[in-house]
C-alpha positions in Angstrom: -74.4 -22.5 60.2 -71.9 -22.3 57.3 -68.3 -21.9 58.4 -65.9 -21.9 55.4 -68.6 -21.8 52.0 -69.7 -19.2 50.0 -70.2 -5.4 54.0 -73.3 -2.4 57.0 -74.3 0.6 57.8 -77.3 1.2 60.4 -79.8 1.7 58.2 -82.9 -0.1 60.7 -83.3 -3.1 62.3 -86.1 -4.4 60.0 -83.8 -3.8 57.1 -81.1 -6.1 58.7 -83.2 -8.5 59.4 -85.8 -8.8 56.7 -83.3 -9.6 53.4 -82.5 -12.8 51.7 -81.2 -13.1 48.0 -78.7 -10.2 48.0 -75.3 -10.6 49.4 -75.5 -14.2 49.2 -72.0 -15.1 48.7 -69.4 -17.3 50.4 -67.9 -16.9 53.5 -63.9 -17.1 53.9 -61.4 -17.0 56.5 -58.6 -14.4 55.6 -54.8 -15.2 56.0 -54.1 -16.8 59.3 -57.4 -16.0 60.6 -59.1 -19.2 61.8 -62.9 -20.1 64.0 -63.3 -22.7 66.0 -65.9 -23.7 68.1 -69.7 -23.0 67.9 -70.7 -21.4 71.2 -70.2 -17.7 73.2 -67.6 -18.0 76.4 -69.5 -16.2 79.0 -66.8 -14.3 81.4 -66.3 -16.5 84.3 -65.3 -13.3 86.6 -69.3 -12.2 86.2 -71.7 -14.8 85.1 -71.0 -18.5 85.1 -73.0 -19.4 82.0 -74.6 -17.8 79.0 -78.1 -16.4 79.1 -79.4 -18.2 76.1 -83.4 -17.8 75.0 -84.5 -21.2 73.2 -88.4 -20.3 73.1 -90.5 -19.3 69.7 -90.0 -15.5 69.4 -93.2 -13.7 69.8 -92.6 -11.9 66.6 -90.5 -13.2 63.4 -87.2 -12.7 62.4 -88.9 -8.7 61.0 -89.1 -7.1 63.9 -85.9 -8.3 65.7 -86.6 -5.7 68.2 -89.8 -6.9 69.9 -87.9 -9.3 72.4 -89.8 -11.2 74.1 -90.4 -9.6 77.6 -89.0 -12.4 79.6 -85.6 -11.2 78.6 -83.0 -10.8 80.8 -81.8 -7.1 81.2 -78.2 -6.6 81.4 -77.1 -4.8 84.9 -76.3 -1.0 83.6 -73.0 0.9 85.1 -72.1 4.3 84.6 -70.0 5.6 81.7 -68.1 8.1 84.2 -67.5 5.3 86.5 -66.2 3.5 83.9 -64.2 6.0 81.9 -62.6 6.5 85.4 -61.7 2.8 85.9 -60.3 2.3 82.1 -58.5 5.5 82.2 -59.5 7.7 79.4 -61.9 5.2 77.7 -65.3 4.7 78.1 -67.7 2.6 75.9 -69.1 6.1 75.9 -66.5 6.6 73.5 -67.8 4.5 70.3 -71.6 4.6 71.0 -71.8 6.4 67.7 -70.1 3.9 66.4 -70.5 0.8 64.5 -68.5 -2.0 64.7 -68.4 -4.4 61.9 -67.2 -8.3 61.0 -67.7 -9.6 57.6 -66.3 -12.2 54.6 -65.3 -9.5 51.9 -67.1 -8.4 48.6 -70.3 -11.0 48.3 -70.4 -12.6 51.7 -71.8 -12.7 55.1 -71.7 -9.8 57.8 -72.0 -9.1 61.7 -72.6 -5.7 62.9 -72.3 -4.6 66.3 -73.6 -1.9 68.5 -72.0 -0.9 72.1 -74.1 1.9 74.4 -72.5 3.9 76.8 -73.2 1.9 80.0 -71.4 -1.3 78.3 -74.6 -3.1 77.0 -74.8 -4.2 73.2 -77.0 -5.3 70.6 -75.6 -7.5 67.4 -77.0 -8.9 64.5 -74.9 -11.9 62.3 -76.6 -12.8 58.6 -75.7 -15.3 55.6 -77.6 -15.9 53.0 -77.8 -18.8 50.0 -80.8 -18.4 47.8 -79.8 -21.3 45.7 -80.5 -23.4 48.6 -83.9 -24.0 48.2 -86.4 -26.2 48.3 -90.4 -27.1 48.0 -91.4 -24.8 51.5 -88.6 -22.4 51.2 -88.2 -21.1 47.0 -86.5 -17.9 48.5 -83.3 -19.6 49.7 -82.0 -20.0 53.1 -81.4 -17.1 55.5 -79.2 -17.2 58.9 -79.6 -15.1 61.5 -78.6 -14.2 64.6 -80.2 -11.5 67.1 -78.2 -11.2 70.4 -77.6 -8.7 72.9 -75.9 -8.3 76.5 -73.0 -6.7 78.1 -69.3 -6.4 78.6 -67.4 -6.2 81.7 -66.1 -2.5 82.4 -63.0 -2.0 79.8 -59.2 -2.6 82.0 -56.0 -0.2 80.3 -53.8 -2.6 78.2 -51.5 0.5 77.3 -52.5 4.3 76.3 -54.3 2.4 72.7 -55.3 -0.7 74.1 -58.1 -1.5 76.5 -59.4 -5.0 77.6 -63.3 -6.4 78.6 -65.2 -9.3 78.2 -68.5 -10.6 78.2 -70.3 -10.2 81.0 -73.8 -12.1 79.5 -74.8 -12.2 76.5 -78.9 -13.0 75.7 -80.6 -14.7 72.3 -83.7 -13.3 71.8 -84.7 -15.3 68.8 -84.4 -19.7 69.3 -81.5 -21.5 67.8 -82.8 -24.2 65.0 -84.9 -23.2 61.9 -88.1 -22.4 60.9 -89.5 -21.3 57.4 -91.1 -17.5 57.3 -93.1 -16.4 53.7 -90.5 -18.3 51.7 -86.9 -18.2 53.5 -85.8 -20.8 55.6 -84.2 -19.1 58.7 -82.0 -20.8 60.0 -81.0 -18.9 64.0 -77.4 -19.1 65.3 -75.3 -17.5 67.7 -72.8 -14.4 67.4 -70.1 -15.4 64.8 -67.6 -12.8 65.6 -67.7 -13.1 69.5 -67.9 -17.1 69.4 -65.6 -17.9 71.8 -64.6 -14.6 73.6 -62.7 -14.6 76.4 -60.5 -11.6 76.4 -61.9 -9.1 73.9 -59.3 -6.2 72.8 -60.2 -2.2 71.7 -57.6 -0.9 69.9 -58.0 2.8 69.6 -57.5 5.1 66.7 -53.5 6.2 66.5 -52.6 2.4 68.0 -49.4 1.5 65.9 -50.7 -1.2 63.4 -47.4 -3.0 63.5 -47.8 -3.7 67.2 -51.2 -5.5 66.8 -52.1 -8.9 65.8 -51.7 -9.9 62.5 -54.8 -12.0 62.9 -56.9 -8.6 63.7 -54.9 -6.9 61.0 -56.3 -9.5 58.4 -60.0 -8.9 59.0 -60.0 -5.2 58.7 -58.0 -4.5 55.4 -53.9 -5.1 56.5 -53.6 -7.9 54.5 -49.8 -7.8 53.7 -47.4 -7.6 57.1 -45.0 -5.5 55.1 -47.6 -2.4 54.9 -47.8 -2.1 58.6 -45.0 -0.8 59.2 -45.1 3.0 60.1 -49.3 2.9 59.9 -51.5 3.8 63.0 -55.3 2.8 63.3 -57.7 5.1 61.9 -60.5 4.1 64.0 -61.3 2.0 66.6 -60.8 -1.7 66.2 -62.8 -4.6 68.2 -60.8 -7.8 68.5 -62.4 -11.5 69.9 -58.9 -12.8 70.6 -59.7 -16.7 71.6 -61.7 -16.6 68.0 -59.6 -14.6 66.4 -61.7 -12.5 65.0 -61.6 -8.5 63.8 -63.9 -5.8 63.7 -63.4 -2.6 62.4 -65.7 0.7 63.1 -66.9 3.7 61.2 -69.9 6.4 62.7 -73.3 5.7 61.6 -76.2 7.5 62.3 -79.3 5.6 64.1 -82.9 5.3 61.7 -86.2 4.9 63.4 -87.2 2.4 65.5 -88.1 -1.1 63.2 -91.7 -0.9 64.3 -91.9 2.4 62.3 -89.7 1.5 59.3 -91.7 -1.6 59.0 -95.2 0.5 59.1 -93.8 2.8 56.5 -92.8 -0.2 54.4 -95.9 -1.5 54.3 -98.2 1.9 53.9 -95.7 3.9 51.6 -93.2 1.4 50.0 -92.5 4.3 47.0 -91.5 6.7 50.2 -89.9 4.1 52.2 -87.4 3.0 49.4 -86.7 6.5 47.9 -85.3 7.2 52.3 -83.2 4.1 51.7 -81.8 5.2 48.4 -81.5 8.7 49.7 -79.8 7.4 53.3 -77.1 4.6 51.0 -76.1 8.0 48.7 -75.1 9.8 51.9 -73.8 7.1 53.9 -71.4 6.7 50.9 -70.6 10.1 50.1 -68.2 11.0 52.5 -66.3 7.9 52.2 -66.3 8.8 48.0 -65.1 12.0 49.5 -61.8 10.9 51.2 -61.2 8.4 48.2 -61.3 11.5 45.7 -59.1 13.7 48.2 -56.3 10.7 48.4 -53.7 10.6 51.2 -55.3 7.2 52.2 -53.1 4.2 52.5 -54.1 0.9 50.6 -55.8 -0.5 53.5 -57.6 2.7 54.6 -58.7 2.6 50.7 -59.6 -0.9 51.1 -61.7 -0.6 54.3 -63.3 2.2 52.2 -64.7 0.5 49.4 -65.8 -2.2 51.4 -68.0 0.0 53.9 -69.2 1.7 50.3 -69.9 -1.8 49.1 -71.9 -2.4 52.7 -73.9 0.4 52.0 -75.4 -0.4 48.9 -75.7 -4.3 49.8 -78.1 -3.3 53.0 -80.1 -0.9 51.0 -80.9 -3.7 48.5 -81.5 -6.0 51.3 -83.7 -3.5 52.1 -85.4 -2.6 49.1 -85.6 -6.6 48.3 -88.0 -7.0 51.1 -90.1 -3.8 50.7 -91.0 -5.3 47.1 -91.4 -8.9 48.9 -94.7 -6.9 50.7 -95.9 -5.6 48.2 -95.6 -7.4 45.0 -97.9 -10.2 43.7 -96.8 -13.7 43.6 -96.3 -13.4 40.1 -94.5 -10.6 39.7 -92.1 -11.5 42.7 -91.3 -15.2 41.1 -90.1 -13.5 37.7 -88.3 -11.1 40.0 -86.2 -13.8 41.6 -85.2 -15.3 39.1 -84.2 -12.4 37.2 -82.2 -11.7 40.6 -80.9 -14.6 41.0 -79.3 -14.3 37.4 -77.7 -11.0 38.7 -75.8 -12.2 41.4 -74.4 -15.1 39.2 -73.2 -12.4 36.9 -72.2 -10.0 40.1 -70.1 -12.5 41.8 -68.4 -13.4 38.4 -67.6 -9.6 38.1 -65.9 -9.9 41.6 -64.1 -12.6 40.6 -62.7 -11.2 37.8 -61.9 -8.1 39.2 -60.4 -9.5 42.2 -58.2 -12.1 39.8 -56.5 -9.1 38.7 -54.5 -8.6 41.5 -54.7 -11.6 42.9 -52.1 -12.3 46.6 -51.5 -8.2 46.1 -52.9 -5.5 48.2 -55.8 -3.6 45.5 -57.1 -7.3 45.5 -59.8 -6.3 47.9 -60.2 -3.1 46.6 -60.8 -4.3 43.3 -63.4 -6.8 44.1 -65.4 -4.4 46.3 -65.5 -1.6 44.0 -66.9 -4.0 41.5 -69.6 -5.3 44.1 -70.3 -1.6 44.8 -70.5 -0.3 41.9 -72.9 -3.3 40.5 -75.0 -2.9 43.6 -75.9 0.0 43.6 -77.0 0.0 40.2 -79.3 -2.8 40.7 -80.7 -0.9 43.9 -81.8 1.7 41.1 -83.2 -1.1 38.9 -85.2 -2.4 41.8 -86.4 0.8 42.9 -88.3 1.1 39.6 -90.8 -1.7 40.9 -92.2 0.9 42.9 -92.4 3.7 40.6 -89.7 5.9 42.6 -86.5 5.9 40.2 -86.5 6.4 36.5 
């Protein structure tokens, strides 16, 4: 898996899963951020190793659902029982959220789920379509499917709560395999490689008083802008990896099984809910942009959920056209797409070059990617007669 070369919203899990050539760009660590290591640090209080599946998945990578049945289920608790234990918090707390781990404008992405009883699903994806070859012309895609549970969350202080892995479970084999085109290449979870102690930090937690390593991932770039802030949503932070997610609400689409029927039967229908779903997920956050009173990072962290939005909804849409175009027309289609993204990510770059070492440097760059997104989502969408 690529470590150092190179944003989501819940839209469905076969729309996670099933892109390749858009948001192909570069990973990055930020400012004193660093990974090391390649595996997941099962909590020694629970489980003493990690529940890894190594077999051929019964479906492909499309349907990242359909585990196989063999899977281990993680032990459920209650949310009442554990609210009681932690104090005030539950997981119950942030099942409508999601949280979410990603490079910046262009690059990879992990997005996580919790459920109340303290199980989780995850989903890690990279992409690099010029990395082809004779049995994969669509580029390489990798992937990771995982889910399990954390232990039962332990008070830190009133914004600050404490868990850890209890098991986690990989549905899918790690190695490769080539599926109509893309080489996917399966991994584990980047941003819980490594977790030992994993920190919540609740909305209203004094941003100064966290770690600058979290701070980094989720828009605080500059130490000096702390000062005075407080969290404006809940914060998920894999301290031995040092790395930082950030959360916004989402609101849960059918089941893949059903987005993938529709995809296939009506792709004009199915793409004209995705355009439909990306305009609303991004129109509250447009919203709070236009009303102001955000800090710089709040605007950053903005942008780059509206920049999220449009990239999975071209994911999306790029493998709804993959079904249902001929080989022809899909060839001339990627390499007229492959031509965009050269032009997209030297956009960003620009943009981003502007400001460069100043805080609107992420802002600029994922306004750019946002706004060049989403109109090639609409350029797309004309392949199947549903935008003019």
């Amino acid at each position: 898996m690529k470590r150092k070369q190179g944003l989501c919203v819940g839209m469905t899990a076969v729309i996670l899963a099933a892109s390749v050539l858009a948001g192909c760009g570069k990973k990055y660590e930020p400012v004193s951020a660093s990974q090391s290591g390649s595996g997941v640090i099962v909590s020694e209080e629970t489980v003493p190793e990690v529940t890894t599946k190594a077999g051929n998945p019964e479906k492909t990578p499309a349907d990242p659902a359909a585990a196989p049945e063999s899977q281990e289920t993680p032990p459920e608790s209650s949310a009442d029982d554990q609210k009681m234990e932690a104090g005030g918090f539950s997981f119950g707390d942030v099942t409508d959220m999601e949280f979410y781990f990603s490079s910046g404008a262009g690059g990879w992405y992990e997005v996580l789920h919790i459920k109340a009883d303290g199980t989780f699903t995850g989903h890690f994806q990279d992409s690099d379509m010029g990395d082809t070859g004779e049995n994969h012309p669509y580029g390489v895609l990798y992937y990771s499917d995982y889910n399990g549970s954390f232990t039962t969350p332990e008070k830190v202080d009133d914004t600050t709560y404490r868990f850890r892995i209890a098991q986690i479970n990989y549905p899918y084999k790690t190695g490769e395999e080539v599926i109509d085109g893309t080489l996917y290449r399966y991994s584990e979870s980047y941003g819980l490689e490594d977790a030992k102690d994993i920190y919540m930090y609740l909305p209203g937690a004094e941003t100064a008083s966290l770690p600058q390593e979290f701070l980094n991932w989720v828009g605080y770039h500059d130490p000096a802008s702390v000062s005075g802030k407080k969290l404006g949503f809940y914060g998920l932070y894999n301290e031995n990896a040092q790395n930082g997610f950030s959360s916004y609400e989402y609101e849960p689409e059918p089941s893949s099984a059903a987005g993938e029927t529709a995809a296939k039967e009506e792709p004009g229908a199915t793409v004209e809910a995705i355009i439909t779903h990306a305009e609303e997920a991004a129109a509250g956050l447009e919203q709070s942009l236009q009303n102001g009173g955000m800090s710089q990072a709040d605007m950053n962290q903005a942008y780059a959920q509206i920049y999220a939005i449009w990239d999975e909804a071209l994911n999306a849409v790029w493998s709804i056209l993959k079904e249902n175009l001929d080989e022809e027309s899909m060839a001339n289609l990627t390499a007229e797409e492959r031509t965009w993204i050269a032009e997209k990510e030297q956009a960003v770059q620009e943009a981003a070059a502007e400001y460069e070492g100043g805080t609107m440097q992420p802002l600029a760059a994922d306004s750019t990617a946002a706004e060049m997104t989403k109109e090639r989502v609409y350029e797309l969408a004309k392949y199947v007669n549903v935008w003019r």
